[in-house]
N, C-alpha and C positions, 0 to 999 in steps of 0.2 A: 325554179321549183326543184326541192332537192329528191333526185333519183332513187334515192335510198330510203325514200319512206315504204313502208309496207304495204299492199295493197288493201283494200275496204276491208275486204272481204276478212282480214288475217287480225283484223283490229276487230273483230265482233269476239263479243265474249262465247269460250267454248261451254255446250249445254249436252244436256243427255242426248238431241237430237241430233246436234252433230256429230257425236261421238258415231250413233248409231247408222248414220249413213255412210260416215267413212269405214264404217266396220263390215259395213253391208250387213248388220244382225238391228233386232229390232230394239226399241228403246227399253223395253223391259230387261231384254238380255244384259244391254250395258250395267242397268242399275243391277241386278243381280251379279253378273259377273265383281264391278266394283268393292261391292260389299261380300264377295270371297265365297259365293255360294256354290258348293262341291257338286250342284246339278251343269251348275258349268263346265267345260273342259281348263283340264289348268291352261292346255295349251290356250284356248279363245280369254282362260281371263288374264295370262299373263299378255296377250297381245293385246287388248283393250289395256289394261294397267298401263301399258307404256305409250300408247296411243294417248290417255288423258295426260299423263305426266308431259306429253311431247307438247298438247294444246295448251295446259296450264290449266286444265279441268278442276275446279274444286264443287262442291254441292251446292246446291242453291241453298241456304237457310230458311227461305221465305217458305220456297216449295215443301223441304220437310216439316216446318211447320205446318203446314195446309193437312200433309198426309198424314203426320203422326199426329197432332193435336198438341206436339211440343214443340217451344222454339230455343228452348237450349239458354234463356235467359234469365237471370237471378236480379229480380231489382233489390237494388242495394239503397237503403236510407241514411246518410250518416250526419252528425252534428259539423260545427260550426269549422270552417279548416283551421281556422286561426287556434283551435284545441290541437297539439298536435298526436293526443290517444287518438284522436278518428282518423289522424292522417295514417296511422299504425295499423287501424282496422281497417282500411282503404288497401294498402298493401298488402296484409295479410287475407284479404278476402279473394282479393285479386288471385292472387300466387294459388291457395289451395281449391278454390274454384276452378282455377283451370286445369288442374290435377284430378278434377273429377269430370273435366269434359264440360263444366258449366261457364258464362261468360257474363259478367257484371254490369250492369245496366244501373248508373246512377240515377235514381229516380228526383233523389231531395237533398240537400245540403245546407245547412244551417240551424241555427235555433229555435226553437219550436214549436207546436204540436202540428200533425202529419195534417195536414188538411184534406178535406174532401177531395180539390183535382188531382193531389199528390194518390190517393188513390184510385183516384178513375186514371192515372197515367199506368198504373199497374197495371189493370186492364189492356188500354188504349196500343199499349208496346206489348202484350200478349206474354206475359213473365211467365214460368213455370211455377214461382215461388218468390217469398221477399225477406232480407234480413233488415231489420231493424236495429238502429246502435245507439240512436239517440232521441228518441222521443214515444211518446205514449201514443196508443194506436185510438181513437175516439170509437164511440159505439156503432157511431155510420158506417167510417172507415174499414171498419171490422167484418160490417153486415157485409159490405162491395164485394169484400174480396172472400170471405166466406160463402155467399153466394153464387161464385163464378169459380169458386174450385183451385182457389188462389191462398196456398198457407204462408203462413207467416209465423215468423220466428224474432223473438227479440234477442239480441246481445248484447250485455255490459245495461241491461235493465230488468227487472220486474215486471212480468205481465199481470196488471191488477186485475182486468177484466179477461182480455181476449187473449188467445195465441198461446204460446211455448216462448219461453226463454232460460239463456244463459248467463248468469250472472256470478261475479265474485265474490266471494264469503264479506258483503264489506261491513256484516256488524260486528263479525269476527277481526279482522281487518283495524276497525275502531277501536275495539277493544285491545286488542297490542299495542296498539300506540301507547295508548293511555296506560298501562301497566307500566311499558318500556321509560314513559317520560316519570310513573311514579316511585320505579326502581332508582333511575338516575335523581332521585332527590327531591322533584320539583313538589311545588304544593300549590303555586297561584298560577290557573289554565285559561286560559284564552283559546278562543274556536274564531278559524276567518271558514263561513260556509257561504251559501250560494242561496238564494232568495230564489230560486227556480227550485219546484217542489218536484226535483226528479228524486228516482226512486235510491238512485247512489247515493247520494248524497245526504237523503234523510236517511237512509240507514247507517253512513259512517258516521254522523254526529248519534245517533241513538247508542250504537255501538260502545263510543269511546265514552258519552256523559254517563248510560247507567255503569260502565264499569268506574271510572269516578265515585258516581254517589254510593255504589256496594263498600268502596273503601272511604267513605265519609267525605269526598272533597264534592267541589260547585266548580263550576264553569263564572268565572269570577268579569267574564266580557266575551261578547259573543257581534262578532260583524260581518258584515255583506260583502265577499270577494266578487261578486258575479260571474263567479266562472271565468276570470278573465284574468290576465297578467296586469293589466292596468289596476284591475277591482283590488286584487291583493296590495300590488304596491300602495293604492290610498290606505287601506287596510293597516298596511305594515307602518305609514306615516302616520297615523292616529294614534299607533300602539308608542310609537317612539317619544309622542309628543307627553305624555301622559305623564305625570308626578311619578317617582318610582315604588313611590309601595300601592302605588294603584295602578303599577304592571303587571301585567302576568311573567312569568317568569319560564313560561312554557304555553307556544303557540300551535295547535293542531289545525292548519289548512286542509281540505275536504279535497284538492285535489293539485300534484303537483303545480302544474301553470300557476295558480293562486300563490301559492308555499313561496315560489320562485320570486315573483312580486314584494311577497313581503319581506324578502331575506333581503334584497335590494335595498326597500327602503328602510331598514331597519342601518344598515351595516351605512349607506350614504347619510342618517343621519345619526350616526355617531354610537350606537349601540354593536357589544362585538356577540356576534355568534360561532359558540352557543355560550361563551364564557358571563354573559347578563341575559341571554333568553336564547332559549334551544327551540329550533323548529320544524315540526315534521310536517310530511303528504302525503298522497295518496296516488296508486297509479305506478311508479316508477317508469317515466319517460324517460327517454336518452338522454336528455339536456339534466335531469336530475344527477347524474352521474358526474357529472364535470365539475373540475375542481373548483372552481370559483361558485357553485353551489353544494356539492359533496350532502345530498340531502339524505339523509335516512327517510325512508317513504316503507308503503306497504306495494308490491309490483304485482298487476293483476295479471292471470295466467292466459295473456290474450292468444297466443296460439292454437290453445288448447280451449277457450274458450268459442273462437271461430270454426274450428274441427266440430265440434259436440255442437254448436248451431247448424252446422251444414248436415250433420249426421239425422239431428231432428227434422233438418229442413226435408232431405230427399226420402227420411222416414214419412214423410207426409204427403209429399208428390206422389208416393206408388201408393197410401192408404188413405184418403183423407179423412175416413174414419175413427184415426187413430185418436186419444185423449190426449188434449195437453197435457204437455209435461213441463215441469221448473227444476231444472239443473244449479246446481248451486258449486264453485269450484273455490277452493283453498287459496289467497293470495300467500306470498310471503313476505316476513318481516327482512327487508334489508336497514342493517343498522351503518350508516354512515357518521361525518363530522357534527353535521346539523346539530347535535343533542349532546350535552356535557358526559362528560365520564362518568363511571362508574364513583362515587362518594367514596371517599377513603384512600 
């Protein structure tokens, strides 16, 4: 039996209660003193201060929960990880959450609309609040947490019906590309989009086609990426296989991952980009940046769009009366290799 283990007693977790007996003052006093309250003596709170620090004192979560009616929780909903935008907004939620004292409770993760248990688990783990990054909130879903005093906030979507959201200019967005690929020459345009009627996605093909047909051109092939680096690269091998004046000559994927797919199959079967078809995306992820892709894309202002979600979000925790609201934020145009020069 090794001697050096600690006694029972020294391995129980320190509580208000034991604070307050070793203090000899009563439990109220500790949590007062802890929390820096000036009816205390500094001398009695700096000696409890050092007293919990000595024990390894931290606050119960559960119990402020109970008292305050808050537990300090933000459930978080994001899309598929194999996207790596949600691995971005997973990070960044992370990071500025805990700058404001809140702590991220992944609620859902992957493709698809939020389901009913997905919002009784809102609930169930007692959230203060929920961001939303990748999917639509259902009318039930809505009721639950409306109901129980529970806001919600979307990011990097549209709220058709319920809630607050922030999202990126992406008809704006659309519409650059399509200028950008009609400046650099092109006149035959191809779209790889997404067959999931999310709200991004319909807005960056509406974006890009009405600027199109303002200046007289069609969308001459239009195919299913699925959101996926596989979806695009079939995508991109369809496009390659194709007689060449029934190419397009200028491809707009709906969101990098997609873009990335098709540059692959494009360039593996024998087509050079951009010098036979220039390719642009959306989003600007990190992998878009690397040379062996060098994409021009449109980069959504995610930081700043997580910021302005959490701002509405804890605008709503203190008011739940407040009106939704839809934020709307500026992406920008980074122009890369992806797309041929300037003509002339």
């Amino acid at each position: 039996m090794n001697d050096a283990s600690p006694p029972a007693a020294s391995r129980q977790r320190a509580t208000i209660v034991t604070l307050s007996r070793m203090a000899g003052v009563a439990p109220s006093t500790i949590s007062r003193a802890l929390k820096g309250d000036t009816r205390i003596s500094a001398e009695t709170r700096a000696r409890i201060a050092a007293l919990a620090q000595e024990l390894g004192y931290t606050p119960n979560a559960l119990a402020r929960t109970l008292s305050s009616g808050r537990s300090g929780l933000i459930g978080l909903v994001l899309g598929p990880s194999t996207h790596p935008i949600y691995t971005e907004m997973l990070h960044e939620a992370v990071a500025q959450g805990g700058e404001r004292g809140m702590r991220m409770l992944m609620i859902h993760a992957g493709a698809g609309p939020i389901e009913d248990k997905t919002a009784e688990a809102l609930l169930q783990y007692k959230v203060d609040g929920c961001l939303i990054t990748s999917a639509e909130l259902s009318s039930r879903a809505a009721a639950v947490c409306a109901a129980n005093g529970v806001p919600v906030v979307m990011v990097n979507r549209v709220a058709r019906e319920h809630g607050s959201a922030v999202a990126c200019d992406n008809l704006a967005g659309g519409a650059e590309l399509a200028a950008l690929l009609m400046a650099r020459g092109h006149c035959r345009f191809g779209m790889v989009n997404t067959s999931s009627p999310t709200s991004t996605a319909v807005e960056r093909e509406q974006g890009f086609v009405r600027h199109l047909e303002q200046a007289g051109h069609k969308l001459m092939l239009r195919l299913d990426g699925q959101s996926t680096y596989d979806g695009g690269y079939e995508a991109g091998r369809h496009i390659a296989a194709l007689p060449p004046e029934e190419r397009p000559d200028a491809i707009f994927a709906v969101s990098d991952i997609i873009a990335m797919g098709v540059l692959d199959a494009l360039r593996l079967n024998g087509l050079r980009v951009p010098r036979d078809v220039s390719v642009v995306g959306f989003d600007d992820i990190p992998a878009a940046a690397r040379p062996i892709y060098d994409l021009t894309t449109v980069a959504q202002p995610l930081k700043a769009m997580i910021r302005r979600g959490l701002d509405l979000l804890c605008a709503r925790m203190a008011d739940p009366d407040l009106p939704d609201e839809a934020v709307t934020l500026r992406g920008k145009l980074i122009i890369r290799g992806s797309v041929r020069p300037v003509p002339g």
